[in-house]
Steps between C-alpha positions, in 0.01 A plus 500: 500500500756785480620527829862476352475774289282716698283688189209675599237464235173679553303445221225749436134489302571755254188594281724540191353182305156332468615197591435437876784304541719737413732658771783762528803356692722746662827324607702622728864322567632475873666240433872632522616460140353574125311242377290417196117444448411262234143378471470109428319428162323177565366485151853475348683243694544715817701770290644784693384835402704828629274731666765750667722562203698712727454306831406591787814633734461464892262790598358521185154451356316398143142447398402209314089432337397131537234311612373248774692179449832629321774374634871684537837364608681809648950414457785652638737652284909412549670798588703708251777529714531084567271356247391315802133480672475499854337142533646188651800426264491850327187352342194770417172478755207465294110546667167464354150642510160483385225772456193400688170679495596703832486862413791557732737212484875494684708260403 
């Protein structure tokens, strides 16, 4: 799923909302580079919305409230220095995810 990227994604019941479907995501990026969270919008011809306006550096961590079946793409951003990513042809990885009903979910 994101073996390429290496997130870890536990995604936690949080009693914030109502809903029972809802679920705080806490992302946390191993992957080796900053990349960008953008959940998929399957209602508006897959649009990409920006969830980590920032991103996410190497190390780092964000929080994102969504529910069970949201999906996210998760891409690498080129480097300042090279404008380059560090995928097969300088292209940018890219990974995906879903929220399932798990209370603790890795991805």
């Amino acid at each position: 799923m994101f073996k390429s990227l290496s997130l870890i994604i536990p995604i936690l019941t949080c009693a914030l909302a109502v809903n029972p479907d809802s679920r705080e995501l806490r992302i946390i990026n191993e992957a080796g580079f900053k990349c960008n969270i953008y959940w998929i919008n399957r209602w508006k011809n897959d649009e990409l919305v920006l969830n980590s306006e920032e991103g996410v550096f190497h190390g780092g961590e964000t929080q994102i409230n969504s529910y069970v079946s949201h999906e996210f793409e998760v891409q690498e951003v080129p480097s300042k220095k090279t404008g380059h990513c560090k995928g097969p042809n300088n292209t940018c990885r890219t990974g995906h995810f879903q929220v399932n009903a798990n209370e603790e979910q890795c991805a």
